[in-house]
N, C-alpha and C positions, 0 to 999 in steps of 0.2 A: 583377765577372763580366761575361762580353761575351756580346751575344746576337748572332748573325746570322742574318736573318730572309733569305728569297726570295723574293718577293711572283709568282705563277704567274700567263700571262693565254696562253689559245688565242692571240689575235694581238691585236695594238695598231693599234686603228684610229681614236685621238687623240678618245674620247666621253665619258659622261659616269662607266663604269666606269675610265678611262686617266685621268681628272681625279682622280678618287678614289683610286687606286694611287698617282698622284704626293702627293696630299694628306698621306697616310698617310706618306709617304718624308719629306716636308717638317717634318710634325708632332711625326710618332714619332721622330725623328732628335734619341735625347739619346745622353747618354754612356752606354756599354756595351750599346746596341743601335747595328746597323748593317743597314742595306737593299741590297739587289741587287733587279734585275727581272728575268723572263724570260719572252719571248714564242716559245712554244713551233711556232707555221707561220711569222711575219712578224719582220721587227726592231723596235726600237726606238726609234723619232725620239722623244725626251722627251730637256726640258732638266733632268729630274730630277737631283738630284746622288746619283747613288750609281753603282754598277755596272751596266750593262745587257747584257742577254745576247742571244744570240738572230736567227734562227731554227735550231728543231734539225731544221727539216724545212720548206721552202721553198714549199710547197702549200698548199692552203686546203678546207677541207673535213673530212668524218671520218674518211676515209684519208688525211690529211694529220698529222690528230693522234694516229692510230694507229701513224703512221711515226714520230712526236716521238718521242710514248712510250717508244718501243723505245730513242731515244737518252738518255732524261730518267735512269737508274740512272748510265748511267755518270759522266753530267754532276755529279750531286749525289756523287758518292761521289767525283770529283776535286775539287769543293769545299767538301765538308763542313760544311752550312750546318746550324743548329739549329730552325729550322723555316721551313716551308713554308708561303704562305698564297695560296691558289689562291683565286682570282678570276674566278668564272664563272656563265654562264648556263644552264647543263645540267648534265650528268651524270659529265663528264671529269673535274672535281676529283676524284670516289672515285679515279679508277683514278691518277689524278696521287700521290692519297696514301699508294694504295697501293705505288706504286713508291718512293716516300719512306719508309715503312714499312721494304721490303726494304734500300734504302740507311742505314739506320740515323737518318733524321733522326728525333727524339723526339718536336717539337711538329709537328703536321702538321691544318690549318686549312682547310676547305671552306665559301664566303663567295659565298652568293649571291644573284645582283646582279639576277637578273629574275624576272618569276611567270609566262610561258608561251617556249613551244619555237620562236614567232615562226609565220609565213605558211609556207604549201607543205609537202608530205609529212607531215603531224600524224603522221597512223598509223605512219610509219616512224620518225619522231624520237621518237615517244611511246615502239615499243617497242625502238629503242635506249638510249635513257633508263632505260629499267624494268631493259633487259637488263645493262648496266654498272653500275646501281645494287644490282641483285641479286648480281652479281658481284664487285662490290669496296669498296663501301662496308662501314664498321664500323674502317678502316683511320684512319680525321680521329677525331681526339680532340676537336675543338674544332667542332662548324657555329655559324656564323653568316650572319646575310640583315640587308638592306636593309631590310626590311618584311615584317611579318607573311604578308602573299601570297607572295612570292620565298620565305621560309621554307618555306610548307605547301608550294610547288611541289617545291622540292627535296627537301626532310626530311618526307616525307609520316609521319607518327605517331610523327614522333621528336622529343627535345628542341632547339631552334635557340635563340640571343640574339638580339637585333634591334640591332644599331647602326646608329642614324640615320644618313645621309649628310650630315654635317657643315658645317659653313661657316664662313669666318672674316666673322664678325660686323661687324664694324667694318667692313671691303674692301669690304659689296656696300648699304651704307647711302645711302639717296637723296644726290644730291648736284646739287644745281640748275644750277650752275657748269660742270659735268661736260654736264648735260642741254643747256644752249646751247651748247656748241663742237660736242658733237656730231650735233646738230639743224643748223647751220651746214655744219658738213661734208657731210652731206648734201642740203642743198638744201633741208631743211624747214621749211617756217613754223613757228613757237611754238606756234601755234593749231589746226595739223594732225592731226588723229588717226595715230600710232603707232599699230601690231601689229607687235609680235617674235611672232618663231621662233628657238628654237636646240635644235639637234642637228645630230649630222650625218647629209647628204645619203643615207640609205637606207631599205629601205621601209620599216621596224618605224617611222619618226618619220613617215609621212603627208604629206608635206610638199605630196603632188599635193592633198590633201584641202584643207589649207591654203592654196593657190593659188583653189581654186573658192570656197571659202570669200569669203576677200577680194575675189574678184572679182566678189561678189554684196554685199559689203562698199560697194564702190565706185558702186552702184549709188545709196546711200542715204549716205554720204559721199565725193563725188567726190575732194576734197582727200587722202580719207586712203594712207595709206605702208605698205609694209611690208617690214620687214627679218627677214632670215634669216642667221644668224648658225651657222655651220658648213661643214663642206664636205664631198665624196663624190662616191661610183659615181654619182649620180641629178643632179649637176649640170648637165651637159647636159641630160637630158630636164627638167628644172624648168624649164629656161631655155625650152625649147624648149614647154613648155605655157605659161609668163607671155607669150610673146607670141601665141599660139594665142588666149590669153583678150583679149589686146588689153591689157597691164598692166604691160608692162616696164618704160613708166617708171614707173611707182608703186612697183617692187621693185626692192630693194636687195639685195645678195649678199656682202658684202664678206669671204667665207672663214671659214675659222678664227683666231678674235683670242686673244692672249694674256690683253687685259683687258677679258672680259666684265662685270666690277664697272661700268667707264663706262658700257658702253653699255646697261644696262637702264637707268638712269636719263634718257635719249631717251625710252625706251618709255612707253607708256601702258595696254596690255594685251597679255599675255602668251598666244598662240595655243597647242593645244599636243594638236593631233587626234593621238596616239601609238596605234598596234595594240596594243599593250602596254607595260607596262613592269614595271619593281621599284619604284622608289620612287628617282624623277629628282633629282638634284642640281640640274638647272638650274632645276629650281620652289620650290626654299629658295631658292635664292638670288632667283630673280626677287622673292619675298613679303617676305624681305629688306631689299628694296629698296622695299617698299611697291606691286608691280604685283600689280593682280589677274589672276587667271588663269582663262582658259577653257580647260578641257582633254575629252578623253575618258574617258567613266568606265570605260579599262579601264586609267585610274592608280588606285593606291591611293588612297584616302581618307583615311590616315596622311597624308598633306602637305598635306592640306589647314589650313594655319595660320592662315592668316585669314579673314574674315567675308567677304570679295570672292572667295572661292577657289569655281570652279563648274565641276562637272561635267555632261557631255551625254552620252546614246550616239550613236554614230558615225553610228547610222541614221535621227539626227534630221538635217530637211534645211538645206539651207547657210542659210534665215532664220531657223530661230530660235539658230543659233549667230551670226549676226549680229547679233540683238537682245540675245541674250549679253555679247558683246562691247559693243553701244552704253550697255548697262544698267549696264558694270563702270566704277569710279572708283578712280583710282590714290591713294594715300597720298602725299603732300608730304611731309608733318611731318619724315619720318624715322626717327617714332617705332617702325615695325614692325619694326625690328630686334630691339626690345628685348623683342616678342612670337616671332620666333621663337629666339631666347634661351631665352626660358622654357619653351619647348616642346623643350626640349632636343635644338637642332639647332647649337649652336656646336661647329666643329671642335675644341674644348678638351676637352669632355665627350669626344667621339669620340676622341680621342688616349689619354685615362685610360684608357676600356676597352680602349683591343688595347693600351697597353702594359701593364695590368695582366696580360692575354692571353701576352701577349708575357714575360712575367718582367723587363719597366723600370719607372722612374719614371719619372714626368713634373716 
């Protein structure tokens, strides 16, 4: 029996829900399931191997996905896919499923990736949200979240699963060998203080916050570095406040990388002032890897895997997230993989559940 799955995303803007989508394509990719993707305002840059669609409406916004929509029946009912698994941060997945409903798809899956509606217009995203959920939810057979928070946001008093955001175990395991070439590439001494960042370049990841941060940082270790790992709309203006602060050479940029597994192993603590989120993939991974991490507490506390794992509010000031930071010591051993293993964050476990979801074996 052959399943073909759609995996749905408003736009692909290559983060840590676009890492996950491709995860899923790479994982869940046995015999008699097969993946397509499609990004219903943007295309598709992913070196995913499956089909990629997309866009069905060239705009960006809520009348950008209002206009998709309108094209999303005809699209499914010329490809006749058996389920749908919408991948998002709001409320569009119902009306996604339910136009997969009217096209006759049967498994039809609403999987969400965050726990708030992000910065600017609350009151109006709030009651769009309320208004398309009242509207056409009841259509997904299947919710699933990220984290218990993502869940209540979206499925407020309804049943949800939680599947972790998975990892391959092995890939993001310290590796010291790994830590010297690419401490060398960059210019940095052994003995220098590391701080990563990684997301990408927009406002929901703070990255201005992180800037002040470190540059009050530098204050109390001149030597220390700091790399940002991602890219975006907010590139220039980062660039353009690291030198306002007097800090450009301390900061490193170097885009979007393929193999984020090497490069936490450089790091030494993990920055990670976020406005929100769901429950980030790059914080498995970084703990992983044995980095402890400073973040903002309005990440869930679901990832917090390890004893080094510390949350602050945003409104605490740039020193005591500095002394945060001085206070945290990163794992060598290598052995914290094998912790968050057991806390059931290997992409292995995650593969079992949606193909189980899905009608595959793994």
């Amino acid at each position: 029996m052959s399943v073909r799955v759609l995996h749905i995303v408003n736009k692909w803007i290559q983060g840590g829900l676009e890492r996950f989508v491709e995860g899923v394509v790479r994982d869940c990719s046995v015999d008699g399931v097969e993946h397509s993707i499609l990004s219903v305002c943007t295309d598709v840059p992913s070196d995913a191997d499956c089909p990629k669609y997309g866009p069905l409406n060239d705009e960006l916004g809520m009348a950008s996905m209002l206009k998709g929509s309108r094209r999303l029946g005809p699209f499914l009912r010329e490809h006749r896919f058996d389920a749908v698994h919408v991948h998002t941060q709001n409320s569009s997945g119902f009306l996604y499923c339910r136009i997969a409903e009217r096209a006759g798809v049967p498994l039809r899956i609403v999987h969400s990736h965050s726990s708030s509606l992000g910065p600017g217009n609350r009151l109006v995203k709030g009651a769009a949200q309320g208004a398309i959920r009242a509207l056409y939810s009841g259509s997904e057979n299947v919710r699933l979240a990220c984290s218990e928070a993502a869940g209540e946001h979206l499925f407020p008093g309804r049943d949800f699963k939680v599947v972790p955001n998975g990892v391959n175990i092995g890939e993001f395991r310290f590796n010291s060998q790994t830590r010297l070439e690419i401490r060398s590439s960059l210019g940095i001494a052994g003995d220098a203080m590391l701080v990563g960042c990684v997301g990408s370049m927009v406002t929901v990841k703070n990255h201005m916050r992180a800037l002040s941060v470190f540059a009050e940082l530098k204050r109390e270790e001149p030597s220390a570095f700091l790399l940002i790992l991602g890219d975006g709309e907010l590139r220039g203006a980062l660039e353009a406040e690291a030198a306002r602060l007097g800090i450009s050479g301390s900061v490193a940029m170097p885009g979007f990388v393929d193999d984020a597994h090497h490069w936490y192993s450089a790091m030494d603590v993990l920055l990670f002032p976020s406005l929100y989120e769901g429950l980030p993939i790059a914080l498995v991974e970084a703990q992983c890897n044995g980095l402890p991490v400073v973040c903002s507490d309005t990440v869930t506390p679901e990832v917090g895997l390890l004893g080094s794992f510390r949350r602050l509010p945003l409104s605490a000031p740039d020193v005591e997230w500095v002394s945060a930071l001085l206070a945290s010591e990163r794992d060598a051993t290598g052995t914290a993989a094998a912790t968050v293993s057991a806390r059931g964050f290997d992409r292995r476990d995650m593969a079992r559940m949606l193909l189980e979801i899905y009608g595959g074996e793994l």
